[in-house]
N, CA and C atoms as a LAMMPS dump frame, in Angstrom:
ITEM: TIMESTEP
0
ITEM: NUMBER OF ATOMS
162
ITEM: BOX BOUNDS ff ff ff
-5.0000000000000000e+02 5.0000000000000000e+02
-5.0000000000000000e+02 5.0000000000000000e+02
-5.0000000000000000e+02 5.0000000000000000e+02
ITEM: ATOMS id mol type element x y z
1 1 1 N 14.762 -305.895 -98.788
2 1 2 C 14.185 -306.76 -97.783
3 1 3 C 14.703 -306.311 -96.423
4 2 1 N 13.892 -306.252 -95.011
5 2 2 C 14.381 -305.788 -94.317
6 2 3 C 14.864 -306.751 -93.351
7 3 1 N 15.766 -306.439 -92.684
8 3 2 C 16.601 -307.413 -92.039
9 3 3 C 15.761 -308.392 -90.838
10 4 1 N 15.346 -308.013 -90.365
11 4 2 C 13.966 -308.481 -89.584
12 4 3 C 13.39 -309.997 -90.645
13 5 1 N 13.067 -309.865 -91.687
14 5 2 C 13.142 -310.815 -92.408
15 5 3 C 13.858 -311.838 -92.486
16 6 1 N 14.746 -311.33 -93.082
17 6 2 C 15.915 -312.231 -93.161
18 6 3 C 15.944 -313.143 -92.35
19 7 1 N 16.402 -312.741 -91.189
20 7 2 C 16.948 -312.932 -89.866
21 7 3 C 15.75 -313.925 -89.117
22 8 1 N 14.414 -313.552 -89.591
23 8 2 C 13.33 -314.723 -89.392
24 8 3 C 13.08 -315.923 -90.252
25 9 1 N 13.267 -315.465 -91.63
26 9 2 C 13.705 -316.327 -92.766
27 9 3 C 15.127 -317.9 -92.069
28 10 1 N 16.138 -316.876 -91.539
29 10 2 C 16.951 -317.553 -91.608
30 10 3 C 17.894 -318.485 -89.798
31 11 1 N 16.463 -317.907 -89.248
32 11 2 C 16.194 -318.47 -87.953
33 11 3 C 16.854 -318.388 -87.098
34 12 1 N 17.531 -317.571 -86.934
35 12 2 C 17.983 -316.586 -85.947
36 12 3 C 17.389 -315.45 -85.326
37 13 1 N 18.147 -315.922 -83.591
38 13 2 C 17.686 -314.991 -82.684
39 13 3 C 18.262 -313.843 -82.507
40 14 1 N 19.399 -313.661 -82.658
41 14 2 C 20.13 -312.296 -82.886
42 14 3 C 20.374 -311.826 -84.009
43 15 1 N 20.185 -310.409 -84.14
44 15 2 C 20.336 -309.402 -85.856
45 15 3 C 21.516 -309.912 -85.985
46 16 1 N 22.497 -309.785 -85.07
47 16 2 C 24.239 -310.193 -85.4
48 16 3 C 24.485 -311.101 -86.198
49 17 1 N 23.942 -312.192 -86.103
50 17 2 C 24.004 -313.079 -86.744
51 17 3 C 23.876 -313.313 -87.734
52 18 1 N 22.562 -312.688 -87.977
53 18 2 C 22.153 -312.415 -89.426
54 18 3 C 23.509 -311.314 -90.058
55 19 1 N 23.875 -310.406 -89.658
56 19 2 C 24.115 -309.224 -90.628
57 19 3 C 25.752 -310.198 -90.564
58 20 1 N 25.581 -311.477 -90.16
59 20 2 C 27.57 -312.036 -89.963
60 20 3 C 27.297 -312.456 -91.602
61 21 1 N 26.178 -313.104 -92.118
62 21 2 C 25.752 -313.72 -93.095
63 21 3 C 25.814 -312.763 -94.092
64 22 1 N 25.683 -311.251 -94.215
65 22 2 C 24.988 -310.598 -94.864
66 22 3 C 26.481 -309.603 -95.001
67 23 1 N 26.722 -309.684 -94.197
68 23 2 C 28.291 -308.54 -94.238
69 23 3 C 29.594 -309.405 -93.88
70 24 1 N 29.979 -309.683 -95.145
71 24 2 C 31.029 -310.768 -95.659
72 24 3 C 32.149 -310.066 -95.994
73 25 1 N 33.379 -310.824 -96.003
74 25 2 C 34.326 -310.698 -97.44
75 25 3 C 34.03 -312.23 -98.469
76 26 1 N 33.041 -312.906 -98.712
77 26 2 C 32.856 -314.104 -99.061
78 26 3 C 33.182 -313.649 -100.469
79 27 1 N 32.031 -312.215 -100.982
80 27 2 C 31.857 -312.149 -102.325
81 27 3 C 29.944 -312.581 -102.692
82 28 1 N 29.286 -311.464 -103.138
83 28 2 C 27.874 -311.62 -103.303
84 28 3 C 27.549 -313.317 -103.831
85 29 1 N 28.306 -313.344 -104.594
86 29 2 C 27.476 -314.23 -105.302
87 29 3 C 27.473 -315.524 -104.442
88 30 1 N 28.73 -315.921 -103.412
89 30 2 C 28.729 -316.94 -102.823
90 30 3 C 27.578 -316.941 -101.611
91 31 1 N 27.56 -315.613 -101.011
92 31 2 C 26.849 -315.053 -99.803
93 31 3 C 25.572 -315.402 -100.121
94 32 1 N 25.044 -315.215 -101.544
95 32 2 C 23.6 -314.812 -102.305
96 32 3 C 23.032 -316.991 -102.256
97 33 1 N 24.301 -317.342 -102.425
98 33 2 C 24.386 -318.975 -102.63
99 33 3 C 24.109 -319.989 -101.245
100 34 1 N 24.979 -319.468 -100.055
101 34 2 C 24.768 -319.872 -98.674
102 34 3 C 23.097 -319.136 -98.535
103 35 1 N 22.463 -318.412 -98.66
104 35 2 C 21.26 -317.753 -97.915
105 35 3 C 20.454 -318.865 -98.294
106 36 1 N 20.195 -319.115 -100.15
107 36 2 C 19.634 -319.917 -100.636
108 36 3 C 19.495 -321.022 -100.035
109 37 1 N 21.093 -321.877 -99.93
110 37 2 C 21.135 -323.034 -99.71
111 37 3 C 20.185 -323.221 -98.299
112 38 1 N 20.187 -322.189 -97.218
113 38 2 C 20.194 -322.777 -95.908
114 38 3 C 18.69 -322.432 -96.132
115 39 1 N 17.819 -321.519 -96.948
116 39 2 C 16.697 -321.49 -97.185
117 39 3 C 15.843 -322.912 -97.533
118 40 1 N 16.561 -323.296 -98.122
119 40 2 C 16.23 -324.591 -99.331
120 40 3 C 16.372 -325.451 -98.127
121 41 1 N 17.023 -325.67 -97.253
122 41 2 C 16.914 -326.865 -96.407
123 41 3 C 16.174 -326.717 -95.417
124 42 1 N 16.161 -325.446 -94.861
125 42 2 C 14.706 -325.167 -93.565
126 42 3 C 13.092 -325.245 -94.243
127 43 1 N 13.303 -325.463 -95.847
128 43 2 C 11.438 -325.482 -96.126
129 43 3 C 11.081 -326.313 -97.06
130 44 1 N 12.47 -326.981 -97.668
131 44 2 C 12.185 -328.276 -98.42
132 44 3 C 11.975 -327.842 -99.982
133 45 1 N 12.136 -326.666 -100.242
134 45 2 C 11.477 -325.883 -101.467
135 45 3 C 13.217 -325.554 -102.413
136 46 1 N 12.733 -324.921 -103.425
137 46 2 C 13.996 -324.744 -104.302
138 46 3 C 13.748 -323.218 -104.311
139 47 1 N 14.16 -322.62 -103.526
140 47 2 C 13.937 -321.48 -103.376
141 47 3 C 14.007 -320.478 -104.477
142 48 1 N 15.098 -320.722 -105.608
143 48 2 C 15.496 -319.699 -106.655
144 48 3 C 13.844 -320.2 -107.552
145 49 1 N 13.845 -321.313 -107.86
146 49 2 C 12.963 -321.944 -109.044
147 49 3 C 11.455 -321.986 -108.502
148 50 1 N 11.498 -322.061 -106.842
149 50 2 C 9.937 -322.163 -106.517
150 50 3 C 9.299 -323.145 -106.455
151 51 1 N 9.882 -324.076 -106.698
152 51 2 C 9.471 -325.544 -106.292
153 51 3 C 10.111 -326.438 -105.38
154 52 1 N 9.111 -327.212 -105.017
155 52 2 C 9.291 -328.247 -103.763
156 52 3 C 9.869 -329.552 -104.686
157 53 1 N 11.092 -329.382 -103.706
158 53 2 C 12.236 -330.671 -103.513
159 53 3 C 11.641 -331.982 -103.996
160 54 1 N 11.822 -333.283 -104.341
161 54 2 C 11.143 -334.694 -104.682
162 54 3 C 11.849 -335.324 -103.537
């Protein structure tokens, strides 16, 4: 996915920002967990499963 994405995905105006999210010492799986989460709350959707929230 290219960062341009992301970074629109995740509603930010600067790449920096994005790549602060993306270039961690967090550990993937937590990093992979924050993207989700903040996905899931900007569109109301369950982002991993594909369905919309109740």
């Amino acid at each position: 996915m290219a960062i341009e994405d992301i970074q629109w995905y995740l509603g930010h105006n600067d790449e920096a920002t994005t790549l602060t999210y993306i270039l961690n010492n967090q550990g993937k799986q937590k990093t992979s967990r924050q993207i989700v989460n903040a996905l899931s709350e900007m569109n109301g959707n369950d982002v991993l499963m594909g369905t919309q929230n109740s």
